[in-house]
MOPAC internal coordinates of N, CA, C and O (Angstrom, degrees):
PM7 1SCF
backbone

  N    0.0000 0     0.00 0     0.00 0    0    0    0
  C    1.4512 1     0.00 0     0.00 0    1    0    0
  C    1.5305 1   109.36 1     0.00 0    2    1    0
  O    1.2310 1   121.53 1   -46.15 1    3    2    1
  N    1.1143 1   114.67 1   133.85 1    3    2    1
  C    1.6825 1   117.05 1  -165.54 1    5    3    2
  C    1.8924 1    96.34 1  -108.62 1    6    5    3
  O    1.2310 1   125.26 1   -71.23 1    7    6    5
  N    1.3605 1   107.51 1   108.77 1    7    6    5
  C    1.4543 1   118.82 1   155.66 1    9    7    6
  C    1.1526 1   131.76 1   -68.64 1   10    9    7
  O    1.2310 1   117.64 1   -30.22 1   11   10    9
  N    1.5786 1   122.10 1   149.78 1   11   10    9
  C    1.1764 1    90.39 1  -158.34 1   13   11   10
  C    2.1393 1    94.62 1  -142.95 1   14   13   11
  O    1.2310 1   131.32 1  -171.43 1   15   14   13
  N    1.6661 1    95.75 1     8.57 1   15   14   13
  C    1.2402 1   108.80 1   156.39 1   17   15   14
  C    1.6551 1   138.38 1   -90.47 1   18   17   15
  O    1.2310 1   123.84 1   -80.00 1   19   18   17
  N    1.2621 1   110.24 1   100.00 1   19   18   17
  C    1.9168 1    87.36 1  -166.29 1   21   19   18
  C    1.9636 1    95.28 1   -59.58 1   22   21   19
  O    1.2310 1   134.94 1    -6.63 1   23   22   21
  N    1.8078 1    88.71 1   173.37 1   23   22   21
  C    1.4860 1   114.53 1  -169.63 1   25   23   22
  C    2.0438 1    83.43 1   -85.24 1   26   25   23
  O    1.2310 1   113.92 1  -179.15 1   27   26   25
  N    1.1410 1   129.11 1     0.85 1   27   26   25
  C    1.3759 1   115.04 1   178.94 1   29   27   26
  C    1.7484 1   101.96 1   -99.23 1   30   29   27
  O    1.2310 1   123.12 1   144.56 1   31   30   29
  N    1.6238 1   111.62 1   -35.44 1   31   30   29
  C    1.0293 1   109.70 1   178.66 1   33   31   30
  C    1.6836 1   112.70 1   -81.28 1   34   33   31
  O    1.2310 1   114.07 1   179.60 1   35   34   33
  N    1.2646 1   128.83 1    -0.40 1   35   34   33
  C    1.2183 1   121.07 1  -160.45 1   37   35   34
  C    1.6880 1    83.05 1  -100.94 1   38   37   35
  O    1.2310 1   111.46 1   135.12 1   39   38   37
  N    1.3578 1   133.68 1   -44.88 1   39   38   37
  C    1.0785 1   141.47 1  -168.64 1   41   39   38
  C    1.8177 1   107.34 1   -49.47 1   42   41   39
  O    1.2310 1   125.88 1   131.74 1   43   42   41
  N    2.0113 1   106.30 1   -48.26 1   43   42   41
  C    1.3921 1   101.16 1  -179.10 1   45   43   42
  C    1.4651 1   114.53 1   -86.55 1   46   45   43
  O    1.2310 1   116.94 1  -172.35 1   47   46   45
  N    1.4578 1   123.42 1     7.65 1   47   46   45
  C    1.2857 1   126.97 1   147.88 1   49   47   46
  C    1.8521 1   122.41 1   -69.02 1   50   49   47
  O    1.2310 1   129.67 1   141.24 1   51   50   49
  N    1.2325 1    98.95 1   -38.76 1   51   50   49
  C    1.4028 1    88.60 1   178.29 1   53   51   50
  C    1.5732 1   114.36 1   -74.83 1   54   53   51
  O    1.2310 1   126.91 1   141.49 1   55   54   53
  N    1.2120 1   104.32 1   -38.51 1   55   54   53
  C    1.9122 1    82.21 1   176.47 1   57   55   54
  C    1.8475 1   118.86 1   -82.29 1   58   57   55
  O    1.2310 1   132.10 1   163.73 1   59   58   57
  N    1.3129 1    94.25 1   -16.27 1   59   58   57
  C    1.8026 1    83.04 1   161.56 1   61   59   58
  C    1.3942 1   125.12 1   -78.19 1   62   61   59
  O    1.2310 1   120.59 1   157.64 1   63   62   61
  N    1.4318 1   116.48 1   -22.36 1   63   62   61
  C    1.3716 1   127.89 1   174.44 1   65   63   62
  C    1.7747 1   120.17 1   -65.39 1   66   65   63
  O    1.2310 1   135.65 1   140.65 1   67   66   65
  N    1.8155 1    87.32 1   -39.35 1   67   66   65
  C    1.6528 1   101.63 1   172.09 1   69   67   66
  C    1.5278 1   113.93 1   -59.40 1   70   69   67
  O    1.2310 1   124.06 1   141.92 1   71   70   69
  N    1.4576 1   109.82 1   -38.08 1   71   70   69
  C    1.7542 1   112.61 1  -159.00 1   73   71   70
  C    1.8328 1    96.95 1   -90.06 1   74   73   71
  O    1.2310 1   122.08 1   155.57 1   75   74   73
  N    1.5460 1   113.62 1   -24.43 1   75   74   73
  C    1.0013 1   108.13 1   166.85 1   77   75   74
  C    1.5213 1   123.85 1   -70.17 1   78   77   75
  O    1.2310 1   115.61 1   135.09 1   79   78   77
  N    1.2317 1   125.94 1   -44.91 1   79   78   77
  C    1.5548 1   139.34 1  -179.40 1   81   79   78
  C    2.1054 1    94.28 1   -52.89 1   82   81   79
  O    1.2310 1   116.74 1   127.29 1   83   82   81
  N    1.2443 1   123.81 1   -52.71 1   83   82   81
  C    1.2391 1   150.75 1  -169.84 1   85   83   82
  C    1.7521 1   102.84 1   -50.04 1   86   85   83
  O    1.2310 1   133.93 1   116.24 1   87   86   85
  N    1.1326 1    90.67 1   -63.76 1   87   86   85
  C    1.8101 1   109.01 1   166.67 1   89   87   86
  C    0.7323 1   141.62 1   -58.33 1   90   89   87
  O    1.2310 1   123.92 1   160.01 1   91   90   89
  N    1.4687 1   110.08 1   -19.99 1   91   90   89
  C    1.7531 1   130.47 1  -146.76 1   93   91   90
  C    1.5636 1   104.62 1   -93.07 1   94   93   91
  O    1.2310 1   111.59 1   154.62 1   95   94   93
  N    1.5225 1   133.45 1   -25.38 1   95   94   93
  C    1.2628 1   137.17 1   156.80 1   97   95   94
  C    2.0486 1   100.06 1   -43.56 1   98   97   95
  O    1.2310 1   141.24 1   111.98 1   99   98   97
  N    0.9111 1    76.38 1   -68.02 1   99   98   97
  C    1.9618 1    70.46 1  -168.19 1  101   99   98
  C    1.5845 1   124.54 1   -77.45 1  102  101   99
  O    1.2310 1   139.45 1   172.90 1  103  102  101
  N    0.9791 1    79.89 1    -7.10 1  103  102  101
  C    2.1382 1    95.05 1  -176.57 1  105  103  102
  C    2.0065 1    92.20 1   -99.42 1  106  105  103
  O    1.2310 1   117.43 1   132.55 1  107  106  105
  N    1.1333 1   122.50 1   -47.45 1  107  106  105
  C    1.7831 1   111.67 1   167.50 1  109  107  106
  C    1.1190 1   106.70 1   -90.49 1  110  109  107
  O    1.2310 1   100.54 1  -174.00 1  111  110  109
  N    1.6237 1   152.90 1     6.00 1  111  110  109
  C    1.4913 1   137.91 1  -178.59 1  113  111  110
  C    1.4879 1   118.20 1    82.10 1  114  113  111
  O    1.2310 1   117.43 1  -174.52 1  115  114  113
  N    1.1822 1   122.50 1     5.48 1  115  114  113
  C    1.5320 1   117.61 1   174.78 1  117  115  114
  C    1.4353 1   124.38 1   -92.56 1  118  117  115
  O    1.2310 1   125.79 1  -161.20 1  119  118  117
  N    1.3432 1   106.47 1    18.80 1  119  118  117
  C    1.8760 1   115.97 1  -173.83 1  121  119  118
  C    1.5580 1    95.94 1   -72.01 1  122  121  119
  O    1.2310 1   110.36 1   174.22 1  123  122  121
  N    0.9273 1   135.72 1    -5.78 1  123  122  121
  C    1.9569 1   124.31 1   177.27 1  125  123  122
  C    1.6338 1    96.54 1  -106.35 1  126  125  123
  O    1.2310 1   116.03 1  -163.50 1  127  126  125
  N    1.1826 1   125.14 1    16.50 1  127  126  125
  C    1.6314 1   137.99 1   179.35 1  129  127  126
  C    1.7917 1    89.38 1  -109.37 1  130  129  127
  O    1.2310 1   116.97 1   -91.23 1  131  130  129
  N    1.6896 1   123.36 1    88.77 1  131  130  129
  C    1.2822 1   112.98 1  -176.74 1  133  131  130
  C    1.7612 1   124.83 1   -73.02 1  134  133  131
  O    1.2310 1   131.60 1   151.69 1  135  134  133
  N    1.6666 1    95.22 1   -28.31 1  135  134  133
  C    1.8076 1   102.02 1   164.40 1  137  135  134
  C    0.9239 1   107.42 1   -53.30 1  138  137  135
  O    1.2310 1   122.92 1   105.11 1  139  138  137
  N    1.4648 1   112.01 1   -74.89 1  139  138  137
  C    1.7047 1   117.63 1  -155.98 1  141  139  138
  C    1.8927 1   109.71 1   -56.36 1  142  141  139
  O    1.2310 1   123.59 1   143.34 1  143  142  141
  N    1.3294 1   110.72 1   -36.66 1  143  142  141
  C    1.5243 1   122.31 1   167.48 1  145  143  142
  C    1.3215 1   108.91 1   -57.42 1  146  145  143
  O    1.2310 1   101.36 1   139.69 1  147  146  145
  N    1.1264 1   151.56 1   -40.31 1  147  146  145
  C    1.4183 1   149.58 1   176.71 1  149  147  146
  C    1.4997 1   112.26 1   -96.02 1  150  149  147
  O    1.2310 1   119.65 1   172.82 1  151  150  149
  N    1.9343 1   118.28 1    -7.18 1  151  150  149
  C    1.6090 1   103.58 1   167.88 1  153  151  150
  C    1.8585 1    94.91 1   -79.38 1  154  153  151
  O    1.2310 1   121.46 1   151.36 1  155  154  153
  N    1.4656 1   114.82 1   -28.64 1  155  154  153
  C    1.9310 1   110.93 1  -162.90 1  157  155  154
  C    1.3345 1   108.20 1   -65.28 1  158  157  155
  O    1.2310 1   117.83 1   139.26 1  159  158  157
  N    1.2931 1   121.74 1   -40.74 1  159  158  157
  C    1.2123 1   136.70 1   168.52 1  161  159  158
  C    1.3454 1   137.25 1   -51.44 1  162  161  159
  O    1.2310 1   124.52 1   128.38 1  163  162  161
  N    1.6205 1   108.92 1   -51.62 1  163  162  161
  C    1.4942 1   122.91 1   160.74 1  165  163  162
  C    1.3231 1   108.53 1   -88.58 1  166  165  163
  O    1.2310 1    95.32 1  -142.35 1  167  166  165
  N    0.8582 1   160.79 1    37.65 1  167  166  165
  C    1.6517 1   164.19 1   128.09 1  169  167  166
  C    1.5359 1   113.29 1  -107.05 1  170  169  167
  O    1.2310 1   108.54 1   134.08 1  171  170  169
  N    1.3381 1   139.05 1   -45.92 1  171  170  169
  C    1.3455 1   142.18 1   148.15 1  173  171  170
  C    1.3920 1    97.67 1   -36.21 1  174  173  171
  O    1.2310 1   104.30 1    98.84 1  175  174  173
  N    1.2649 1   146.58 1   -81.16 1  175  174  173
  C    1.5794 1   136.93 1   169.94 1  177  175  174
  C    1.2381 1   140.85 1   -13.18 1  178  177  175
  O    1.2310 1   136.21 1   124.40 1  179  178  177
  N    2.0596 1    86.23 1   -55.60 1  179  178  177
  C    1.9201 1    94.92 1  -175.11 1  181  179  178
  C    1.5571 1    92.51 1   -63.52 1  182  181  179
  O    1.2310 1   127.17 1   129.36 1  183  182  181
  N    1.2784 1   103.81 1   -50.64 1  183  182  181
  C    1.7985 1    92.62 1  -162.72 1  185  183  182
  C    1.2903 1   135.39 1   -37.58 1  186  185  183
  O    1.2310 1   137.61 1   134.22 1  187  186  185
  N    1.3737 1    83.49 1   -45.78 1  187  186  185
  C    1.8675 1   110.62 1   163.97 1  189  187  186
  C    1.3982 1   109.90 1   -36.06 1  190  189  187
  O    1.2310 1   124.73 1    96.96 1  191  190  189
  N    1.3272 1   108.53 1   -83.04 1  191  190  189
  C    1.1899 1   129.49 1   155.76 1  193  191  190
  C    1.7955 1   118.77 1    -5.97 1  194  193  191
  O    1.2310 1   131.57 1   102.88 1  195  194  193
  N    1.2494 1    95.28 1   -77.12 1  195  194  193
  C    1.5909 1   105.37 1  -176.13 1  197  195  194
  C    1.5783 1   107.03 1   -66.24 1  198  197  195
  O    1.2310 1   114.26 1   142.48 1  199  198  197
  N    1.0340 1   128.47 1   -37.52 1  199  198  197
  C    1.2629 1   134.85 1   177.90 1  201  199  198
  C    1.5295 1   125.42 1   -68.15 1  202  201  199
  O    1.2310 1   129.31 1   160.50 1  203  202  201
  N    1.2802 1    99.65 1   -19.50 1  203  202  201
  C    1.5794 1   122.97 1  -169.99 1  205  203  202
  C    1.5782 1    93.28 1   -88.05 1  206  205  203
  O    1.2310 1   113.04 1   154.42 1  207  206  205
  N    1.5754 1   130.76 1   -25.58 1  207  206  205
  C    1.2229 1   130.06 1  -154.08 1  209  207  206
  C    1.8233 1   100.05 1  -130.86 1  210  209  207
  O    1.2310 1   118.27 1  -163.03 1  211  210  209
  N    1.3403 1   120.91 1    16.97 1  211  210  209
  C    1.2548 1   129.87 1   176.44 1  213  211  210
  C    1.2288 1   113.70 1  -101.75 1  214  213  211
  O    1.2310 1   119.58 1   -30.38 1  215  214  213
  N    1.1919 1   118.41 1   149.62 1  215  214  213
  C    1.4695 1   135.27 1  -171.60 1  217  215  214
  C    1.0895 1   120.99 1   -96.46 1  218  217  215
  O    1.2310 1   124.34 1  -125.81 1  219  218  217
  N    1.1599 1   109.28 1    54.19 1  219  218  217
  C    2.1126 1   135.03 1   176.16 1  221  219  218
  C    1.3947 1   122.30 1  -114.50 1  222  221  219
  O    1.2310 1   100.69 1   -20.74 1  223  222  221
  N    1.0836 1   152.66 1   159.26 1  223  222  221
  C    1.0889 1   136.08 1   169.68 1  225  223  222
  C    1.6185 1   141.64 1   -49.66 1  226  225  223
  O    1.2310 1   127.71 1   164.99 1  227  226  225
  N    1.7896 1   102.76 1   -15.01 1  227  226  225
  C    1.4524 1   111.56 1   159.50 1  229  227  226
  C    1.6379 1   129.13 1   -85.17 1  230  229  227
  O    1.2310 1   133.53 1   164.48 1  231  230  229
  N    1.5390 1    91.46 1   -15.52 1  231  230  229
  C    1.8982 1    97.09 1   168.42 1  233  231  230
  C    1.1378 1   139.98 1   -68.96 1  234  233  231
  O    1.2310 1   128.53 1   -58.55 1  235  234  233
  N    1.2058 1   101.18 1   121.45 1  235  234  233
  C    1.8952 1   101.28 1  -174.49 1  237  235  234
  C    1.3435 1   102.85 1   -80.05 1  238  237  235
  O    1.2310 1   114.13 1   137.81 1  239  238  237
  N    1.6068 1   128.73 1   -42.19 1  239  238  237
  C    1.2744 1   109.41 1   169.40 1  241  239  238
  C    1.4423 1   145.99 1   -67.27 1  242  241  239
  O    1.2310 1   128.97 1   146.93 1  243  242  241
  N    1.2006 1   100.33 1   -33.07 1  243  242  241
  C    1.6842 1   147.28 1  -148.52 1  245  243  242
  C    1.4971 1    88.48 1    -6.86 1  246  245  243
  O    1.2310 1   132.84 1   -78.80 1  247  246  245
  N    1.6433 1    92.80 1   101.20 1  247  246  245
  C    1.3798 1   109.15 1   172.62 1  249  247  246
  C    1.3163 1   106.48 1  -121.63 1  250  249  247
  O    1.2310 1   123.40 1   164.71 1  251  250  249
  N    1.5586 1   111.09 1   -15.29 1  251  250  249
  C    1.9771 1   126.84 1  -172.89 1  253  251  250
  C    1.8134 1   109.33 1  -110.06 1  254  253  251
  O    1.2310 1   137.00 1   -74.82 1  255  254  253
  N    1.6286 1    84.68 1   105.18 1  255  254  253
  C    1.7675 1    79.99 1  -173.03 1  257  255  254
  C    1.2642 1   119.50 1   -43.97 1  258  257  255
  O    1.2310 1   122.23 1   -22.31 1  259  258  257
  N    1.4310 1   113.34 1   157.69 1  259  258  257
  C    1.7894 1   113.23 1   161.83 1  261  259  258
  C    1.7312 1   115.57 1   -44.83 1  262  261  259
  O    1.2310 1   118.62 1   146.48 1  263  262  261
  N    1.2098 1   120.24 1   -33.52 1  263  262  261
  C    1.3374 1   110.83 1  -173.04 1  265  263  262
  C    1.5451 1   127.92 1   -83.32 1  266  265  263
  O    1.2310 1   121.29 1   162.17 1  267  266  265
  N    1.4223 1   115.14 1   -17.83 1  267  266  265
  C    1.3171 1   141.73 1  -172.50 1  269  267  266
  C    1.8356 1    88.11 1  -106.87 1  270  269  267
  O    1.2310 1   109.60 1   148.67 1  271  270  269
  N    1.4221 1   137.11 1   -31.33 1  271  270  269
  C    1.9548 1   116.01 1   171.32 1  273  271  270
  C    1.6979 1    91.56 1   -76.67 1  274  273  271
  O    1.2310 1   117.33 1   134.83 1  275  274  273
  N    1.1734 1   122.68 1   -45.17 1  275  274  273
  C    1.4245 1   126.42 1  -173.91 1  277  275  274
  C    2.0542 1   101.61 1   -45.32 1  278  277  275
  O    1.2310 1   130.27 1   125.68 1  279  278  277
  N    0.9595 1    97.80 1   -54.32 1  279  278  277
  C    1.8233 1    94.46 1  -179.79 1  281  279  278
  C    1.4859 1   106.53 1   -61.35 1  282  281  279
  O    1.2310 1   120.52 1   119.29 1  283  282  281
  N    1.2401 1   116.62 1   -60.71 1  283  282  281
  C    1.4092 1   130.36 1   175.30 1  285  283  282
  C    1.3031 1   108.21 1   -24.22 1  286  285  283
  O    1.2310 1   125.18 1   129.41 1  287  286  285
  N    1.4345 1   107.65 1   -50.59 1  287  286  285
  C    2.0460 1   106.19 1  -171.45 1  289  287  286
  C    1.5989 1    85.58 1   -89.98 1  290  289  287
  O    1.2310 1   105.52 1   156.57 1  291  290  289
  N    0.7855 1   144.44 1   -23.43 1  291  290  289
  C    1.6111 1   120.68 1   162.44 1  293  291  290
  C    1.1003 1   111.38 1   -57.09 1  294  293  291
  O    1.2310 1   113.53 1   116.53 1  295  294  293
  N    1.1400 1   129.83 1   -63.47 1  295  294  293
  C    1.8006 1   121.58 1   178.10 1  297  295  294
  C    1.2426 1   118.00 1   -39.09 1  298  297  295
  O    1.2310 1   122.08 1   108.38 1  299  298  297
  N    1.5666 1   113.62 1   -71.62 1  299  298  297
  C    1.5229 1   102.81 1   162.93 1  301  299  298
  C    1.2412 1   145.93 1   -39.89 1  302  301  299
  O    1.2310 1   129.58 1   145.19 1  303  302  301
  N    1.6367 1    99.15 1   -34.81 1  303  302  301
  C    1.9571 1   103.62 1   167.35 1  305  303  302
  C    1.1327 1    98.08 1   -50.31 1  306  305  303
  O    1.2310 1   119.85 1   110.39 1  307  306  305
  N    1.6595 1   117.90 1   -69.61 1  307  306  305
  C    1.3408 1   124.38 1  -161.22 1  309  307  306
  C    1.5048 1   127.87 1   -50.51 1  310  309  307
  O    1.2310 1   124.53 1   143.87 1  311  310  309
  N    1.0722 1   108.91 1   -36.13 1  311  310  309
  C    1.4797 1   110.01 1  -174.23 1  313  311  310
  C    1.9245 1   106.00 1   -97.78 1  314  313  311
  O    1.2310 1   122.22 1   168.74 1  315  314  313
  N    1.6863 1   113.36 1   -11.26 1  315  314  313
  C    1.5433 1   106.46 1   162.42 1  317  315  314
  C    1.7415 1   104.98 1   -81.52 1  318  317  315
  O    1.2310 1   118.22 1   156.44 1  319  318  317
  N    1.0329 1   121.00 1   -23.56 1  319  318  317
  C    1.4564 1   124.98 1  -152.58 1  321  319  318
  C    1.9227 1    97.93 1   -91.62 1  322  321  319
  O    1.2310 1   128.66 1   171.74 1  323  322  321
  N    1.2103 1   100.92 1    -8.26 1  323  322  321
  C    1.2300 1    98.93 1   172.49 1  325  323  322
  C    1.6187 1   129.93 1  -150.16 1  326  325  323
  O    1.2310 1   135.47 1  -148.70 1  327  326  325
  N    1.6598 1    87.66 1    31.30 1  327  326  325
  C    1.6264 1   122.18 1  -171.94 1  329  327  326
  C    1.9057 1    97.15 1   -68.89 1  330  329  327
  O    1.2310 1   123.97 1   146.33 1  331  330  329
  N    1.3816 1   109.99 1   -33.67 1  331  330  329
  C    1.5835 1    97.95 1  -173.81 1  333  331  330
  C    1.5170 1   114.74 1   -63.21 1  334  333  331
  O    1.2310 1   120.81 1   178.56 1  335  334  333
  N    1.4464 1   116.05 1    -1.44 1  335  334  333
  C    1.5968 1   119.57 1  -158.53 1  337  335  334
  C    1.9085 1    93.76 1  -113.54 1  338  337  335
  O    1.2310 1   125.51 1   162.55 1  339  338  337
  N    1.4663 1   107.01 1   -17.45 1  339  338  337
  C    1.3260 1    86.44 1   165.44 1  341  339  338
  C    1.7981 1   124.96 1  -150.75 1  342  341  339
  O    1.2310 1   124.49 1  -150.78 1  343  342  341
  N    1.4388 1   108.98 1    29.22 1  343  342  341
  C    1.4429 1   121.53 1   179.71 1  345  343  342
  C    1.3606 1   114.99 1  -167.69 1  346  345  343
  O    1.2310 1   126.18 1   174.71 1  347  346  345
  N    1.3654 1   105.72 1    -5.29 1  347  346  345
  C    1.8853 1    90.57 1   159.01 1  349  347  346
  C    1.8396 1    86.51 1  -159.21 1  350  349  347
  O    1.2310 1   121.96 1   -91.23 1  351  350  349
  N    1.2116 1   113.85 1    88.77 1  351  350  349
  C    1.4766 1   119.07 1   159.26 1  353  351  350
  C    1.3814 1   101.86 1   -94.67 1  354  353  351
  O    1.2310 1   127.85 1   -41.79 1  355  354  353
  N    1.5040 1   102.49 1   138.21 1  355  354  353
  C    0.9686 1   128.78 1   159.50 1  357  355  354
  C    1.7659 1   104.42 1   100.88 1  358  357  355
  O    1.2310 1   118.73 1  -170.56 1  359  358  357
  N    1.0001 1   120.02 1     9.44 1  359  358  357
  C    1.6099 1   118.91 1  -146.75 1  361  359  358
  C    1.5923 1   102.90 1  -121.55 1  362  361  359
  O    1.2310 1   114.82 1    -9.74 1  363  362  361
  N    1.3265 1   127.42 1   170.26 1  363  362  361
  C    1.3000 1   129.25 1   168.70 1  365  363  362
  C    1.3708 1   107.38 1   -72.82 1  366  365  363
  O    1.2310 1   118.34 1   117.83 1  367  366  365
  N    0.8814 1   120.76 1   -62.17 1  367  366  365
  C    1.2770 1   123.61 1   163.04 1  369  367  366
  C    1.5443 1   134.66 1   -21.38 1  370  369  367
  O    1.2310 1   130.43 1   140.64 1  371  370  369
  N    1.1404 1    97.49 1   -39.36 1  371  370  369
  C    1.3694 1    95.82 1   172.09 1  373  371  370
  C    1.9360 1   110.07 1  -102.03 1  374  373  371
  O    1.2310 1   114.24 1   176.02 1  375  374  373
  N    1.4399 1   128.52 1    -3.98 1  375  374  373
  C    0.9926 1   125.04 1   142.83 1  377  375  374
  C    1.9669 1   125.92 1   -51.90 1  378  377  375
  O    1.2310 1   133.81 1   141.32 1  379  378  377
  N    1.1177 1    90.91 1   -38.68 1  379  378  377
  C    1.2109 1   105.23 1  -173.64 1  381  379  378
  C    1.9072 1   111.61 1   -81.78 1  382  381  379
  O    1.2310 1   123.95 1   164.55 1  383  382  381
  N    1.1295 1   110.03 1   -15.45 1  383  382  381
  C    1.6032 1   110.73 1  -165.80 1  385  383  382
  C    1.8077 1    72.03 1  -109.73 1  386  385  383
  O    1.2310 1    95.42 1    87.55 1  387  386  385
  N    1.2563 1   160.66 1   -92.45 1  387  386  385
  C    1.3628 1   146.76 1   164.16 1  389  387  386
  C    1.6114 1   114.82 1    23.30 1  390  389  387
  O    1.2310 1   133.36 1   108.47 1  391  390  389
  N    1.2236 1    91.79 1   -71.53 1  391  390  389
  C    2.2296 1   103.20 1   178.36 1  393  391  390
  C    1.3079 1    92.27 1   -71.63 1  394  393  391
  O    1.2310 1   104.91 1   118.25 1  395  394  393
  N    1.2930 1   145.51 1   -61.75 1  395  394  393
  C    1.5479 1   135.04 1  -167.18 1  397  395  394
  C    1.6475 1   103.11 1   -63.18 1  398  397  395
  O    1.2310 1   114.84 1   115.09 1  399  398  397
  N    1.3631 1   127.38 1   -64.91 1  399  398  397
  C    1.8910 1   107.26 1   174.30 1  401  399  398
  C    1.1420 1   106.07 1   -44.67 1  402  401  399
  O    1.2310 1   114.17 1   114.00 1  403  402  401
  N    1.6154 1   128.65 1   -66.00 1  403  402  401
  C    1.4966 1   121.16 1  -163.94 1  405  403  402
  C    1.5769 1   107.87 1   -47.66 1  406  405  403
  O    1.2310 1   108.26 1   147.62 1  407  406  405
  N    1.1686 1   139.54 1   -32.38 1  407  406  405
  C    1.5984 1   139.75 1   153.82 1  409  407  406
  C    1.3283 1   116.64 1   -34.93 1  410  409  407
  O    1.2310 1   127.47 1    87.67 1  411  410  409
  N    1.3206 1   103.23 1   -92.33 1  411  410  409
  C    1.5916 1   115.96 1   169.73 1  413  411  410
  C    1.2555 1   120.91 1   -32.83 1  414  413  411
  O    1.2310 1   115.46 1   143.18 1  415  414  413
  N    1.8554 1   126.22 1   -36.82 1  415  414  413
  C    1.4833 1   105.25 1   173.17 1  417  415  414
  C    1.5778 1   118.58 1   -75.76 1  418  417  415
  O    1.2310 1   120.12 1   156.83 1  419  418  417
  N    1.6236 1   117.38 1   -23.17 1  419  418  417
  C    1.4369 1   126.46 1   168.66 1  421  419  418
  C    1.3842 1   100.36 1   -74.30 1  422  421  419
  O    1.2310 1   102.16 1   167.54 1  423  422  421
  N    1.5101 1   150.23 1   -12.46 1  423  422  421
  C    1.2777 1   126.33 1   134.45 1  425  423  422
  C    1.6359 1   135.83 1   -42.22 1  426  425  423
  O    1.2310 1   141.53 1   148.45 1  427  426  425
  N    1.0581 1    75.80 1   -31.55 1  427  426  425
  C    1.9331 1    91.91 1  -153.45 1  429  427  426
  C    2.0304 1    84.01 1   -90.48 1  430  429  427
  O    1.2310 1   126.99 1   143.72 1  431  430  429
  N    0.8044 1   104.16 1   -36.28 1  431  430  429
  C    1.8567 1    84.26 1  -164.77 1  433  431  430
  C    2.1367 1   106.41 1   -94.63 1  434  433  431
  O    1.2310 1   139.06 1   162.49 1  435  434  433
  N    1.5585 1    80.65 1   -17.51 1  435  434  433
  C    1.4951 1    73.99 1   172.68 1  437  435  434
  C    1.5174 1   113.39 1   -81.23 1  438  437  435
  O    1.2310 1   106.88 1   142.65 1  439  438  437
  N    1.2404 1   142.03 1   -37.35 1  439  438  437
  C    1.1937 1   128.67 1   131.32 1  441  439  438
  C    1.3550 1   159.60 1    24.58 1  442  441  439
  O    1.2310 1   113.77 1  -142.77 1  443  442  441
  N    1.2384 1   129.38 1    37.23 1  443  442  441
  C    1.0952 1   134.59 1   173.45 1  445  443  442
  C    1.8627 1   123.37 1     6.04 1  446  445  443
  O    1.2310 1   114.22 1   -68.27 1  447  446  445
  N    1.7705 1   128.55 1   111.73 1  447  446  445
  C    0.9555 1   102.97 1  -167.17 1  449  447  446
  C    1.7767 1   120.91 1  -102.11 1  450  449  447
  O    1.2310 1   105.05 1    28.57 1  451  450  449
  N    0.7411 1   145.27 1  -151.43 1  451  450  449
  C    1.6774 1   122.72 1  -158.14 1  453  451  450
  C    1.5298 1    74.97 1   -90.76 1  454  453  451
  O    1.2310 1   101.54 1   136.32 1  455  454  453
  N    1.2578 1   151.27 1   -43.68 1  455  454  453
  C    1.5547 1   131.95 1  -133.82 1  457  455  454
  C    1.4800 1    84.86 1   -90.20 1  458  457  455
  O    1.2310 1   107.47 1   145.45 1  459  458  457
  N    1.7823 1   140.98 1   -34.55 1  459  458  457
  C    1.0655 1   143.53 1  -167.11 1  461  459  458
  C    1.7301 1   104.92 1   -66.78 1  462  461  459
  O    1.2310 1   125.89 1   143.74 1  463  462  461
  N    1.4454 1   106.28 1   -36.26 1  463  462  461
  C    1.6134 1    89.27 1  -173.81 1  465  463  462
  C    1.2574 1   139.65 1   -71.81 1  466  465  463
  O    1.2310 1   121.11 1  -160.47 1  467  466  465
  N    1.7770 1   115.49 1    19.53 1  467  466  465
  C    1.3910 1   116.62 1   159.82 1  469  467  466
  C    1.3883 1   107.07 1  -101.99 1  470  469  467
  O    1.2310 1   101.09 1  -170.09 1  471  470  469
  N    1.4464 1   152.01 1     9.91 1  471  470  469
  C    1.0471 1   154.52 1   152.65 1  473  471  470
  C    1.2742 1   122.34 1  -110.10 1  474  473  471
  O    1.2310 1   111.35 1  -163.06 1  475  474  473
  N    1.3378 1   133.89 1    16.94 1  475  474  473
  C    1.4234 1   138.98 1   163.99 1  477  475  474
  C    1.5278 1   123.48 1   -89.31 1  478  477  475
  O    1.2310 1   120.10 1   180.00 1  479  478  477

């Protein structure tokens, strides 16, 4: 399978993706939506977070292998990408956390995974 994100570019996607998810209450209008305002916020964070402590070229800690942040943004795709079906149906908000997972999982698979980077 030919990737077609480097692990340097996937890295400055995740913290723009984080500050975007973070924002995204007041930049789409859902900041008087107090769930969905406190899921953008606390998940825009962890990532931060996790990303800040991954072992890629944007980590200052990199204490969290590439393959275990790589799952991590799968979870989060997965559970924003299909957040309208169980914590903000019907809402902007959950349009908006939909387009942000559906992102993040085309981060995450375009991606090269640690066992791939001696044959890429």
């Amino acid at each position: 399978m030919t990737h077609t994100i480097s692990t340097r570019l996937h890295g400055l996607l995740d913290y723009l993706w984080s500050v975007l998810l973070i924002a995204s209450p007041w930049l789409f209008g859902f900041a008087d939506e107090p769930v969905n305002r406190a899921i953008a916020v606390i998940l825009g964070s962890a990532v931060i977070l996790y990303s800040f402590c991954t072992a890629y070229e944007f980590g200052v800690m990199r204490g969290i292998p590439r393959a275990a942040h790589l799952f991590l943004d799968m979870l989060v795709g997965v559970f924003l990408g299909s957040a309208f079906m169980h914590v903000a149906m019907a809402s902007r908000g959950g349009l908006v956390f939909a387009i942000l997972g559906v992102a993040m999982l085309i981060n995450v698979f375009a991606t090269p995974r640690p066992r791939d980077t001696a044959t890429s």
